[in-house]
C-alpha positions in Angstrom: 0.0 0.0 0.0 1.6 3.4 -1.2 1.4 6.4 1.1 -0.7 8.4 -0.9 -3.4 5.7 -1.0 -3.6 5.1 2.2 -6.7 5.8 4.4 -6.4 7.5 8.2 -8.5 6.2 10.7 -10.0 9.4 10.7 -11.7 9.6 6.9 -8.9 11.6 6.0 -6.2 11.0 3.1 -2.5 11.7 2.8 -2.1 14.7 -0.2 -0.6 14.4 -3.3 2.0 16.2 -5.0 3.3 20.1 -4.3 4.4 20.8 -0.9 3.5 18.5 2.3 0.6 19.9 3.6 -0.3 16.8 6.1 -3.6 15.0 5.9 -6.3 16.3 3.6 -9.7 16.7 5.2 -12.6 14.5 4.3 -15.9 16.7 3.9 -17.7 14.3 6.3 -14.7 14.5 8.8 -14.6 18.9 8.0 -18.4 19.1 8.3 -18.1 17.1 11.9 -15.2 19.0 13.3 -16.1 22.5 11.5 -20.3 22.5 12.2 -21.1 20.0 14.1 -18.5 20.3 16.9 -18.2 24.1 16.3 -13.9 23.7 16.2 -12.3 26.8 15.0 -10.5 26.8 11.9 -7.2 26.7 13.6 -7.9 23.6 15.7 -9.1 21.9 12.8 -5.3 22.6 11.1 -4.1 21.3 14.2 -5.6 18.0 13.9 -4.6 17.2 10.5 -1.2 18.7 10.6 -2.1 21.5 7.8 -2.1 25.1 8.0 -5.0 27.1 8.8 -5.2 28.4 5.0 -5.2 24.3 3.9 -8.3 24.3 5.8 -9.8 27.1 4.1 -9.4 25.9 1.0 -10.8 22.6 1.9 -14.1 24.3 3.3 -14.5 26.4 -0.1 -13.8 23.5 -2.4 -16.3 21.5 -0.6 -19.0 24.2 -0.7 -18.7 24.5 3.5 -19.7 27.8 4.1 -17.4 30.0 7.0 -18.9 31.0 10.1 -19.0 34.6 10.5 -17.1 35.7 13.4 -19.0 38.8 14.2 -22.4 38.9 16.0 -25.3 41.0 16.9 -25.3 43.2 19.6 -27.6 42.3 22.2 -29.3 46.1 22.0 -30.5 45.7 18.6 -33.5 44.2 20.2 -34.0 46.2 23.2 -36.1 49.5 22.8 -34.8 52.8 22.8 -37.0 53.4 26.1 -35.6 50.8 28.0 -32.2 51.3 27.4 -32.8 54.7 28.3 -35.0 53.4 31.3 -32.1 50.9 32.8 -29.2 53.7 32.0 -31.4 56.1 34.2 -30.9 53.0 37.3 -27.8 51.6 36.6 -26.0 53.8 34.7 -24.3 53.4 31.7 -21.1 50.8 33.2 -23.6 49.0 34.8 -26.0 48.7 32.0 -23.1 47.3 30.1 -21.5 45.2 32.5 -25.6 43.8 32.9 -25.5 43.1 29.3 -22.2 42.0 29.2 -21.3 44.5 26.4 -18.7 47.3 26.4 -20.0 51.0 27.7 -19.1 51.9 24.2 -21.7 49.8 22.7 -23.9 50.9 24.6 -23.2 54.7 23.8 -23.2 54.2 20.2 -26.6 52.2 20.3 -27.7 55.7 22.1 -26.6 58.2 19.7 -27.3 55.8 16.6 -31.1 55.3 17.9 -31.7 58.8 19.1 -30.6 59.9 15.6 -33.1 58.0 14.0 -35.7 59.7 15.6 -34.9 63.1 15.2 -34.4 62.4 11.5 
């Protein structure tokens, strides 16, 4: 059995060719470890001795779409009036730290809303 037929234990295969890049990722094995198990990209390189931009190619060429690693800001669905309500007993620190959010956040929420209604 030649090294570049042979099958890990894991699903994955050795690559071919160019420059040693480690194991190449099975979808099954990238859609378990990637979505299913929520690993970060970098882990993921990790496990199969690649780098983290092997693994990025792997997900594109096998249509696995990248989590996006910025999310919603828990104010977006809060109302104006009660974020100006809770400011007015906690202040604005304290609102944050409540929310778990930076005072910034919670300033720019503020002005951005407030401008809204004036407009």
């Amino acid at each position: 059995m030649t090294k570049k037929n042979r099958i890990e234990s894991d699903g994955a295969k050795l690559a071919r060719g160019g420059r040693p890049s480690g194991l190449k990722p099975g979808r099954e094995e990238l859609v378990r470890l990637y979505a299913d198990e929520s690993r970060s990209i970098r882990e993921i390189a990790e496990i199969f001795g690649s780098k983290k931009d092997t693994v990025h190619y792997w997900l594109k060429k096998y249509g696995i779409f990248a989590r996006n690693n910025a999310s919603r800001s828990r104010l977006r669905n809060i109302s104006l009036g009660e974020i100006e309500k809770k400011i007015r007993e906690l202040g604005i620190r304290g609102y944050a730290r409540e929310l778990g959010v930076a005072e910034g956040t919670v300033r720019h929420h503020l002005k951005v809303r407030r401008a809204k209604i004036t407009a």
